[in-house]
Biopython code that builds the backbone (N, CA, C, O; Angstrom):
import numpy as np
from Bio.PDB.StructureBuilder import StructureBuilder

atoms = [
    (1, "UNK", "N", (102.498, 118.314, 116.512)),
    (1, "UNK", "CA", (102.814, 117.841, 115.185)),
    (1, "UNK", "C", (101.565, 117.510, 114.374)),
    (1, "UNK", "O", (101.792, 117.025, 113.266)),
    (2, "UNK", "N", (100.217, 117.690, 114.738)),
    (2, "UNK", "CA", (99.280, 117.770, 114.003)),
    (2, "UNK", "C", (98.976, 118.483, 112.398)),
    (2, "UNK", "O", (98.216, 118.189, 111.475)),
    (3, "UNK", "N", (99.840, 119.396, 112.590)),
    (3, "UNK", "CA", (100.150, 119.943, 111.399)),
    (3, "UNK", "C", (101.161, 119.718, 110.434)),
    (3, "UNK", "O", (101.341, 120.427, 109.444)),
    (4, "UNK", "N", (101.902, 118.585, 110.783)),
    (4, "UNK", "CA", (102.914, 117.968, 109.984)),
    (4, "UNK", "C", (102.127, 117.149, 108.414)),
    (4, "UNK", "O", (101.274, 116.274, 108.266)),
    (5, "UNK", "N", (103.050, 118.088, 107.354)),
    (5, "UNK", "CA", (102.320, 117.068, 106.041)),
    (5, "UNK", "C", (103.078, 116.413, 105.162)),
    (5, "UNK", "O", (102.653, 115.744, 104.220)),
    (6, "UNK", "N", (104.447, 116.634, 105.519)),
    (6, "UNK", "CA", (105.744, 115.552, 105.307)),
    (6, "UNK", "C", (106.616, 115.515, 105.809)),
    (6, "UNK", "O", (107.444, 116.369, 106.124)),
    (7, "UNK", "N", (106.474, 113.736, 106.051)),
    (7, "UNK", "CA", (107.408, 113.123, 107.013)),
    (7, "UNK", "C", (108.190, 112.208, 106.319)),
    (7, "UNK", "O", (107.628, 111.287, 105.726)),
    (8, "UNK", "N", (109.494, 112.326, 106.299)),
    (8, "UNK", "CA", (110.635, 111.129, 105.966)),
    (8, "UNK", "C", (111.142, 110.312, 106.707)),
    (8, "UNK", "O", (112.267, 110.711, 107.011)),
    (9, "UNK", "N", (110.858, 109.167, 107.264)),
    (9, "UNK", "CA", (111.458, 108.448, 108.369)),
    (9, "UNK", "C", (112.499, 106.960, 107.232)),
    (9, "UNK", "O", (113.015, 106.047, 107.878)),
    (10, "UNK", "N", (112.575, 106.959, 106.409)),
    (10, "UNK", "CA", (113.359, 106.494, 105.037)),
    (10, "UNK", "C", (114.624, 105.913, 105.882)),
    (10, "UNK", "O", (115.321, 106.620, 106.609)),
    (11, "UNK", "N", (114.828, 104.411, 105.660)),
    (11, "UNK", "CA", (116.266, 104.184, 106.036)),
    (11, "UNK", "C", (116.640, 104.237, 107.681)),
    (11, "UNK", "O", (117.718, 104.526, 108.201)),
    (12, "UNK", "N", (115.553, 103.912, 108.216)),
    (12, "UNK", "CA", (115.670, 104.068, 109.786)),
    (12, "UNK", "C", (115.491, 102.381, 109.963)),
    (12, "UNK", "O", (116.011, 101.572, 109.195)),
    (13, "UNK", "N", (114.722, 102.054, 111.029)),
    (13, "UNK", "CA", (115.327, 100.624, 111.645)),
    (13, "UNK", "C", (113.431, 100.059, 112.077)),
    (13, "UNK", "O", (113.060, 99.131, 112.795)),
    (14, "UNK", "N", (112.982, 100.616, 111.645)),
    (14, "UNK", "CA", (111.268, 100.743, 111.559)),
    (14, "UNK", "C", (110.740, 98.958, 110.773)),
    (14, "UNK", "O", (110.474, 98.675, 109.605)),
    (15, "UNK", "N", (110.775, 97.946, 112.229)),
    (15, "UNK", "CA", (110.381, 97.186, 111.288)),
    (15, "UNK", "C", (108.984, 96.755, 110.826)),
    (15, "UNK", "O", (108.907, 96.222, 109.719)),
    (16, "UNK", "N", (107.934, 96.918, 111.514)),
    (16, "UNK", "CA", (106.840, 96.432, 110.785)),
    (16, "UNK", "C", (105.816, 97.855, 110.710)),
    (16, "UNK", "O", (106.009, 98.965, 111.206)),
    (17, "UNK", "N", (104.911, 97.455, 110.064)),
    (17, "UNK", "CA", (103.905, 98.320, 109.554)),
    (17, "UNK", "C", (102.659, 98.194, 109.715)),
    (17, "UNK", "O", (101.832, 99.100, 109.626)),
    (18, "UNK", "N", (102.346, 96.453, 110.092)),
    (18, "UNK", "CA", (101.181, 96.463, 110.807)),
    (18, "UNK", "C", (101.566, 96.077, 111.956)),
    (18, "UNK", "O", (102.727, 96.186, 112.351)),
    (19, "UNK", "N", (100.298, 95.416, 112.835)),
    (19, "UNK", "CA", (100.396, 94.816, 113.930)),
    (19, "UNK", "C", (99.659, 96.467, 115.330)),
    (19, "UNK", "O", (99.080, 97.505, 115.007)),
    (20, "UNK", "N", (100.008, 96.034, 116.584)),
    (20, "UNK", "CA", (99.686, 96.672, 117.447)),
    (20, "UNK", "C", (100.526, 98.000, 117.608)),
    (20, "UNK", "O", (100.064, 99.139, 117.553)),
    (21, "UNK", "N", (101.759, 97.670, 117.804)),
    (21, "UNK", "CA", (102.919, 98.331, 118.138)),
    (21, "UNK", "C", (103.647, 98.799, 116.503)),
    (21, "UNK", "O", (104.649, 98.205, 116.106)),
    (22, "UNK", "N", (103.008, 99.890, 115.688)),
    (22, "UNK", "CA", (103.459, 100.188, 114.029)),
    (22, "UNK", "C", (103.657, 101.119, 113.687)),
    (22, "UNK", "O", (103.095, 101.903, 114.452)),
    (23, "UNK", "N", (104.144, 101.618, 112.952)),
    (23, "UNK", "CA", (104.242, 102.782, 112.293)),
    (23, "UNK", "C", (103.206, 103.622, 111.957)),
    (23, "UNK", "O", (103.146, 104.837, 112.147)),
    (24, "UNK", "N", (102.290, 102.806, 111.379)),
    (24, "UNK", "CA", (100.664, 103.406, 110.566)),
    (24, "UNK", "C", (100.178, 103.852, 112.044)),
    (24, "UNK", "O", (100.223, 105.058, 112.287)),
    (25, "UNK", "N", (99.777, 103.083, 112.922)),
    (25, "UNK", "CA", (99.238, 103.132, 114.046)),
    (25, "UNK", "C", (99.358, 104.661, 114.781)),
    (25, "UNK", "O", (98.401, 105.381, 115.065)),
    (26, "UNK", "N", (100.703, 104.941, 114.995)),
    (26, "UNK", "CA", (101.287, 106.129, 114.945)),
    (26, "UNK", "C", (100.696, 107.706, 114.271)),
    (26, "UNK", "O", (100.327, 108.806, 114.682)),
    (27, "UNK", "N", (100.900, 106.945, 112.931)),
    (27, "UNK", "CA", (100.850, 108.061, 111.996)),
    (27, "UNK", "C", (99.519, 108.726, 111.353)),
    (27, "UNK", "O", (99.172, 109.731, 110.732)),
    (28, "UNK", "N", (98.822, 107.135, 112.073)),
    (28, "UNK", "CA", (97.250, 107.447, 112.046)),
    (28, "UNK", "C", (96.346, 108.981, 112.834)),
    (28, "UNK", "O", (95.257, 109.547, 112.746)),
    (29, "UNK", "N", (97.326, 109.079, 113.404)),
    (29, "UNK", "CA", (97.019, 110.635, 114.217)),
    (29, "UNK", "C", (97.398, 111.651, 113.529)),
    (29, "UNK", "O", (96.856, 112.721, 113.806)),
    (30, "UNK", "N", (98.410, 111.627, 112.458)),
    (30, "UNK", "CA", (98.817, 112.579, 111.740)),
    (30, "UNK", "C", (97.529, 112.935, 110.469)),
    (30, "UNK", "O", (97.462, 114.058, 109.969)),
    (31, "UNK", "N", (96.659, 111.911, 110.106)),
    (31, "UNK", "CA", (96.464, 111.501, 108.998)),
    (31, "UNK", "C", (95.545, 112.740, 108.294)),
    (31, "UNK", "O", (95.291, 112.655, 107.092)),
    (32, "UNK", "N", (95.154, 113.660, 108.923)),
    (32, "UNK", "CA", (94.033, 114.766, 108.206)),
    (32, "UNK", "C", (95.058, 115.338, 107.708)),
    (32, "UNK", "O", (95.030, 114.980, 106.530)),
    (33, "UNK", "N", (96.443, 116.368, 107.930)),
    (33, "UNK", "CA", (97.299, 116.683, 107.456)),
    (33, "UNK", "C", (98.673, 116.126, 106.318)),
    (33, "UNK", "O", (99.200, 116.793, 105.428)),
    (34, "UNK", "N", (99.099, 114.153, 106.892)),
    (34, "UNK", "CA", (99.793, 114.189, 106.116)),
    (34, "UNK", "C", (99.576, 113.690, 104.890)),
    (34, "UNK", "O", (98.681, 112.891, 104.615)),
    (35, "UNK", "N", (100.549, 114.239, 103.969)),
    (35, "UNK", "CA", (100.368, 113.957, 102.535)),
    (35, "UNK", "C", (101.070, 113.747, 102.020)),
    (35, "UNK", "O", (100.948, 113.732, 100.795)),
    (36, "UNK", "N", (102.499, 113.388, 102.768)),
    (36, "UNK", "CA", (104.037, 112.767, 101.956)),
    (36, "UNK", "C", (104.293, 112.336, 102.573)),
    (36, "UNK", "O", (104.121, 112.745, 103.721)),
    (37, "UNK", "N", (104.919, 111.149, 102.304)),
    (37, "UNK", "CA", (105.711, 109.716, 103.386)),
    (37, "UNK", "C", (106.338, 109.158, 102.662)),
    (37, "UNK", "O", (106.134, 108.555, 101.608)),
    (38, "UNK", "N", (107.683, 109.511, 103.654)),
    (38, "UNK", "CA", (109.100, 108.301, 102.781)),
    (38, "UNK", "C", (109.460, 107.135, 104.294)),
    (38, "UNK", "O", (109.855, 107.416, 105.426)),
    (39, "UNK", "N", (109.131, 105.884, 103.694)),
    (39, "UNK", "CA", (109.458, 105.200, 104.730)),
    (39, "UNK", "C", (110.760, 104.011, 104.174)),
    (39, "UNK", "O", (111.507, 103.386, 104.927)),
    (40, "UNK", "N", (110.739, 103.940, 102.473)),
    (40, "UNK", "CA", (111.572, 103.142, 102.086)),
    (40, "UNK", "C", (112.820, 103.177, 102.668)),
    (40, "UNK", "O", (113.196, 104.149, 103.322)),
    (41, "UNK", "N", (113.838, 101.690, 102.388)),
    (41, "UNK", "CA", (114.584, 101.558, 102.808)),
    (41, "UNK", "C", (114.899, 101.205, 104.287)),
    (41, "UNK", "O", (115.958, 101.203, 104.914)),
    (42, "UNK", "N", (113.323, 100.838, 104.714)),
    (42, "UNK", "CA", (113.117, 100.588, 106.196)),
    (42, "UNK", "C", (112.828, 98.576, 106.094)),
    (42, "UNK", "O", (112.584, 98.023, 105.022)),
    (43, "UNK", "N", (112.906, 98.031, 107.060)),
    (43, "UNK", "CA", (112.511, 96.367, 106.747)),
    (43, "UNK", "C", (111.289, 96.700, 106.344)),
    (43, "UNK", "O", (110.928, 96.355, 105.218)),
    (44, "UNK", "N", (110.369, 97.483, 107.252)),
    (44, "UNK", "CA", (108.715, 97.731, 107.253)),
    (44, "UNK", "C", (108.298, 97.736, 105.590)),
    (44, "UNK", "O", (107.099, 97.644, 105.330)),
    (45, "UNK", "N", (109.171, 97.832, 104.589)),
    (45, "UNK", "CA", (108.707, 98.519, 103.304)),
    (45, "UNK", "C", (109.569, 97.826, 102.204)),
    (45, "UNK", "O", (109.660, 98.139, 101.017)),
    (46, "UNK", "N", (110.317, 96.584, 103.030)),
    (46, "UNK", "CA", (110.939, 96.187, 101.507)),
    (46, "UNK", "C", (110.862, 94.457, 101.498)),
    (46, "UNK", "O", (111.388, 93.739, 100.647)),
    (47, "UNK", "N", (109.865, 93.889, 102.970)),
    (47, "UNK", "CA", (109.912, 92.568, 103.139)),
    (47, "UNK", "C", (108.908, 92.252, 101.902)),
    (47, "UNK", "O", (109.178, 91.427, 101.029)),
    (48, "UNK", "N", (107.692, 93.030, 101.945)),
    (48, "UNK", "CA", (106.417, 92.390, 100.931)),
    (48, "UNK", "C", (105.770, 94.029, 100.591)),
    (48, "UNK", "O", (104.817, 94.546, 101.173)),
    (49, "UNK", "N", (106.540, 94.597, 99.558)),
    (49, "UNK", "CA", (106.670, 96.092, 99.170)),
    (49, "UNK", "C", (104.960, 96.043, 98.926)),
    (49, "UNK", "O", (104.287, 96.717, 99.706)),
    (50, "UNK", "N", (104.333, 95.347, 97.978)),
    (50, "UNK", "CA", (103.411, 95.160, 97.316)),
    (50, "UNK", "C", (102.319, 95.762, 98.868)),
    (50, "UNK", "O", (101.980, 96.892, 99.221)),
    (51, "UNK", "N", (102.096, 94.600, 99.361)),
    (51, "UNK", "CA", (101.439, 94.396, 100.395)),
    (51, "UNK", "C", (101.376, 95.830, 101.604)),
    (51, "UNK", "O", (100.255, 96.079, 102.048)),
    (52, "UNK", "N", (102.489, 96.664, 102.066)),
    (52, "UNK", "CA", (103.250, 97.308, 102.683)),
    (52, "UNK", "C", (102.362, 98.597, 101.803)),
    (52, "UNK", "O", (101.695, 99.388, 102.470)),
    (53, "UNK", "N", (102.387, 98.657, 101.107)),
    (53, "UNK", "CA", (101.809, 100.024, 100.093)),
    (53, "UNK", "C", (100.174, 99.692, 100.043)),
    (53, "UNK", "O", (99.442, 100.680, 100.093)),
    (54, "UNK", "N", (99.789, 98.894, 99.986)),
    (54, "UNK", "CA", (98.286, 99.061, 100.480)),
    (54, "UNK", "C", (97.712, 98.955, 101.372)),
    (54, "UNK", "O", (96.497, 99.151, 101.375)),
    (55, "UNK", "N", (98.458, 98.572, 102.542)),
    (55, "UNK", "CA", (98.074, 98.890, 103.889)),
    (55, "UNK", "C", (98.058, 100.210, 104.470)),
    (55, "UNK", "O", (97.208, 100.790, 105.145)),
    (56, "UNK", "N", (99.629, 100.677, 103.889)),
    (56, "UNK", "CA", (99.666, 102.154, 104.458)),
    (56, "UNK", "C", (98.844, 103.488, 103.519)),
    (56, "UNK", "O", (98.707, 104.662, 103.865)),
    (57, "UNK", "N", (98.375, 102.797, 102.217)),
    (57, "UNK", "CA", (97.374, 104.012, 101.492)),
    (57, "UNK", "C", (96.529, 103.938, 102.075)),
    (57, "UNK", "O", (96.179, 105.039, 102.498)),
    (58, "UNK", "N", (95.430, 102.493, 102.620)),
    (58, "UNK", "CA", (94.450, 102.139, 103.341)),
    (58, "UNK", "C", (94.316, 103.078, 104.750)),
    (58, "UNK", "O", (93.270, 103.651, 105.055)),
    (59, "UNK", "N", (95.338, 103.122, 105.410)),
    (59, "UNK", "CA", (94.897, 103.312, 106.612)),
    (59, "UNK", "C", (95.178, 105.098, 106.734)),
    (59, "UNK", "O", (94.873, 105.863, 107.649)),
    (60, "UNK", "N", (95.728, 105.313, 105.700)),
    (60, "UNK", "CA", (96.413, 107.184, 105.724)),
    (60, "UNK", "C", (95.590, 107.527, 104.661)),
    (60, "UNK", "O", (96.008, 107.655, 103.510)),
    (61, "UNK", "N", (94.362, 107.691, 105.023)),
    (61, "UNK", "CA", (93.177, 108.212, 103.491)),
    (61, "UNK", "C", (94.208, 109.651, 102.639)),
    (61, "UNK", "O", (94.417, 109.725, 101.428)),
    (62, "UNK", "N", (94.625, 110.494, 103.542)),
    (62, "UNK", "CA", (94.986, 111.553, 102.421)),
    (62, "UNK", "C", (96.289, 111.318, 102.622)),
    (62, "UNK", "O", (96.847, 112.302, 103.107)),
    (63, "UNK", "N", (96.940, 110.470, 102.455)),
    (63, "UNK", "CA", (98.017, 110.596, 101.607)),
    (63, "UNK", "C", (98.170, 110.630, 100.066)),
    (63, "UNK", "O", (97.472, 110.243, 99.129)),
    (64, "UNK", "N", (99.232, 111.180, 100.175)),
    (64, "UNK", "CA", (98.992, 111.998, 98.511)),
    (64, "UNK", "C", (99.887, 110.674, 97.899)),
    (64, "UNK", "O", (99.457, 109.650, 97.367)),
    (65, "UNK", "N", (101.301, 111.088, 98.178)),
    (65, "UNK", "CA", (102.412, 110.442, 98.016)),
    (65, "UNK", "C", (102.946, 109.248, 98.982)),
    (65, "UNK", "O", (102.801, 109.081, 100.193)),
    (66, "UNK", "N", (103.538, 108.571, 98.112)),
    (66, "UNK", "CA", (104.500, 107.349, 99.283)),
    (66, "UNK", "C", (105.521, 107.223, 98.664)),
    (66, "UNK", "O", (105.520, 107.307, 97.436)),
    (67, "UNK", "N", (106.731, 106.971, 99.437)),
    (67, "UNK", "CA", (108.000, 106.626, 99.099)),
    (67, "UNK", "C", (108.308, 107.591, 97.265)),
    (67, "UNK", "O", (108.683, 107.029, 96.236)),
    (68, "UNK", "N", (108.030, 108.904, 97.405)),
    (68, "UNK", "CA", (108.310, 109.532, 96.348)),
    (68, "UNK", "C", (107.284, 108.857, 94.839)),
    (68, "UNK", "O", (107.650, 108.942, 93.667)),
    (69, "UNK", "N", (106.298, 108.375, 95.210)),
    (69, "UNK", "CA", (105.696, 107.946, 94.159)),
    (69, "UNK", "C", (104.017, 108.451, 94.240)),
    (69, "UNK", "O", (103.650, 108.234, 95.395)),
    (70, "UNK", "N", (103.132, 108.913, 93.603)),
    (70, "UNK", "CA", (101.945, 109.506, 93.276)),
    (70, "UNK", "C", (101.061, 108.644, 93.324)),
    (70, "UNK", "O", (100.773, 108.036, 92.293)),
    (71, "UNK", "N", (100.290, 108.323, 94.747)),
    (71, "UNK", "CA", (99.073, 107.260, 94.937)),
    (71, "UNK", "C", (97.904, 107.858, 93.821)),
    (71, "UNK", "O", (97.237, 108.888, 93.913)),
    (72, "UNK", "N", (97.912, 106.842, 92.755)),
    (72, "UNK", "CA", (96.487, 107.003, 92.122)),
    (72, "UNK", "C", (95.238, 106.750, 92.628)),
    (72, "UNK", "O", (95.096, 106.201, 93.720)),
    (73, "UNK", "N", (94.471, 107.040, 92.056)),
    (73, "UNK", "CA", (92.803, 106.237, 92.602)),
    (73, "UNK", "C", (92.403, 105.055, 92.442)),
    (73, "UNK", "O", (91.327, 104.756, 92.958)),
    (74, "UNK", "N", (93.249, 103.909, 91.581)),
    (74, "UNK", "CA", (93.244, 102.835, 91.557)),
    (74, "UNK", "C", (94.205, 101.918, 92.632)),
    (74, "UNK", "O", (93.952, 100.755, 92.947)),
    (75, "UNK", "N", (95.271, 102.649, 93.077)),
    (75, "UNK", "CA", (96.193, 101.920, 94.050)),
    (75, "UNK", "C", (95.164, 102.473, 95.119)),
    (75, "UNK", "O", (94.463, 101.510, 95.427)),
    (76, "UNK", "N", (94.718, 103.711, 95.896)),
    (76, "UNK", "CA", (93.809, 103.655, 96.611)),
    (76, "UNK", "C", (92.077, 102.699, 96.415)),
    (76, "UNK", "O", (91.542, 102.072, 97.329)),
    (77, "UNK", "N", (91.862, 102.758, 95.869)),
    (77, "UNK", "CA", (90.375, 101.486, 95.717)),
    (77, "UNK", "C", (90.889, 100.191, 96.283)),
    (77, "UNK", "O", (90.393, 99.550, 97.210)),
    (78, "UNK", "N", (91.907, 99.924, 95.615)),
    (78, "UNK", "CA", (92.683, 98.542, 95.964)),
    (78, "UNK", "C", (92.812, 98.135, 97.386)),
    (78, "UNK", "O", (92.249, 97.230, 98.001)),
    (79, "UNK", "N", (93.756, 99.085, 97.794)),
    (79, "UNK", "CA", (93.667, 99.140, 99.570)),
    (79, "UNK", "C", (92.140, 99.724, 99.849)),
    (79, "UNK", "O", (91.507, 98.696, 99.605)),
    (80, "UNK", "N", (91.736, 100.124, 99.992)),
    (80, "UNK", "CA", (90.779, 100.228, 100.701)),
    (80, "UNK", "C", (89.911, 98.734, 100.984)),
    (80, "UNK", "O", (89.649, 98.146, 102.033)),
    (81, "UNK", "N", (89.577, 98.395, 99.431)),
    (81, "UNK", "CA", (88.929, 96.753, 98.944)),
    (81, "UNK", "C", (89.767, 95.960, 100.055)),
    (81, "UNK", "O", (89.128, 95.420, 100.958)),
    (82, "UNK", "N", (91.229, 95.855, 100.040)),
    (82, "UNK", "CA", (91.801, 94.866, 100.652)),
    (82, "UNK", "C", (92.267, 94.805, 102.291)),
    (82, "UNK", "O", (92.775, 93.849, 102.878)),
    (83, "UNK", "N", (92.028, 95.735, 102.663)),
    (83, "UNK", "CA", (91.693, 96.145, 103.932)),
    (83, "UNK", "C", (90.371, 96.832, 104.820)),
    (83, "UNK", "O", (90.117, 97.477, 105.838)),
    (84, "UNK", "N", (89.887, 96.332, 103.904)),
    (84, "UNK", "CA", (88.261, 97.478, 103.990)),
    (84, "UNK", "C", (87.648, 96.955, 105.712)),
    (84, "UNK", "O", (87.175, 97.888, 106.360)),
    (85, "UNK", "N", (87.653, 95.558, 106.413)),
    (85, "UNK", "CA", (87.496, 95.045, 107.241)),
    (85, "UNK", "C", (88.318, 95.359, 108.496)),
    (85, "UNK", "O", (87.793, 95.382, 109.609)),
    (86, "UNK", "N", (89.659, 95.608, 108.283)),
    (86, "UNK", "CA", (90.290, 95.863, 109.257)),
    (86, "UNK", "C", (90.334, 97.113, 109.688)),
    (86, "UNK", "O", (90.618, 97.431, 110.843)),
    (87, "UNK", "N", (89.977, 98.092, 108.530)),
    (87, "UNK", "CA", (89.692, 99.972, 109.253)),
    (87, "UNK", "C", (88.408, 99.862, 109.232)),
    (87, "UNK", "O", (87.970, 100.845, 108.633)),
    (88, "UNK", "N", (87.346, 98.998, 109.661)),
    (88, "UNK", "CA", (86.106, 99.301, 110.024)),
    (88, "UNK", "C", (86.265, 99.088, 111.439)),
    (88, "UNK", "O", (85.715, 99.795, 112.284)),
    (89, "UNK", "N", (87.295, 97.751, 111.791)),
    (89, "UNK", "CA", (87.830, 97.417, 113.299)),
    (89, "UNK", "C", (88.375, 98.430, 113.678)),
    (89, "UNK", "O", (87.885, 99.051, 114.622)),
    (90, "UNK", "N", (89.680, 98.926, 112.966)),
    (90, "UNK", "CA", (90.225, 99.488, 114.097)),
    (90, "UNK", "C", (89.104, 101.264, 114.133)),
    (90, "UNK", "O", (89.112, 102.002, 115.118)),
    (91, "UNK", "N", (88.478, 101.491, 113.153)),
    (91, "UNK", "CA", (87.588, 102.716, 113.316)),
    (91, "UNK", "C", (86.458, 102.836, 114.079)),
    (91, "UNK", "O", (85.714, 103.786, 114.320)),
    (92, "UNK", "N", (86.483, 101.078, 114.588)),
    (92, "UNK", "CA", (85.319, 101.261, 115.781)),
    (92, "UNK", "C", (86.249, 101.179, 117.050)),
    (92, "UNK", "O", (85.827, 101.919, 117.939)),
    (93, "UNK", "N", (87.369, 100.507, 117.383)),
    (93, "UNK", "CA", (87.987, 101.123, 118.462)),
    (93, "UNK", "C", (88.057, 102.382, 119.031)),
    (93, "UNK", "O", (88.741, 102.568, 120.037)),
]
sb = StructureBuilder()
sb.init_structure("model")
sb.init_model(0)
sb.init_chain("A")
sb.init_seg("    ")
for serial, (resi, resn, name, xyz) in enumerate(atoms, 1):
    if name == "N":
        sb.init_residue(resn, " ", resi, " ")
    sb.init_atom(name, np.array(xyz, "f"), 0.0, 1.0, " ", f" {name:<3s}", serial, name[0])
structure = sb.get_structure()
């Protein structure tokens, strides 16, 4: 599945997004290829939406899209700025 560049997992039972055991964590292997992600309608994406969307632009550099919406270059700067510490951690793991 390395070559997968959209994935809908939307409305499934997926609850968090960070932590050890996550979604991103996962999908972080996908990340040179994917470029569409629907995860809305999951707990992971509707407890602290705000928050939830700059973690997962942060840690999925080419994602294009999320939840059917067009990551600009300002929602990416943002995450990056606001997570910039924690993908230096987990990029030295």
């Amino acid at each position: 599945m390395v070559n997968l560049n959209v994935l809908s997992l939307g409305n499934n039972l997926i609850q968090s997004y960070k932590g050890d055991d996550n979604v991103v964590f996962y999908l972080r292997n996908l990340q040179n290829n994917l470029q569409v992600l629907t995860l809305m309608g999951n707990k992971c994406a509707t407890e602290n939406p705000s928050n939830y969307k700059l973690y997962v632009v942060a840690f999925l550099k080419n994602l294009k899209y999320l939840d059917y919406e067009l990551i600009d270059q300002g929602l990416r700067e943002k995450a990056n700025e606001k997570h910039e510490e924690e993908i230096k951690d987990e990029d030295a793991k």
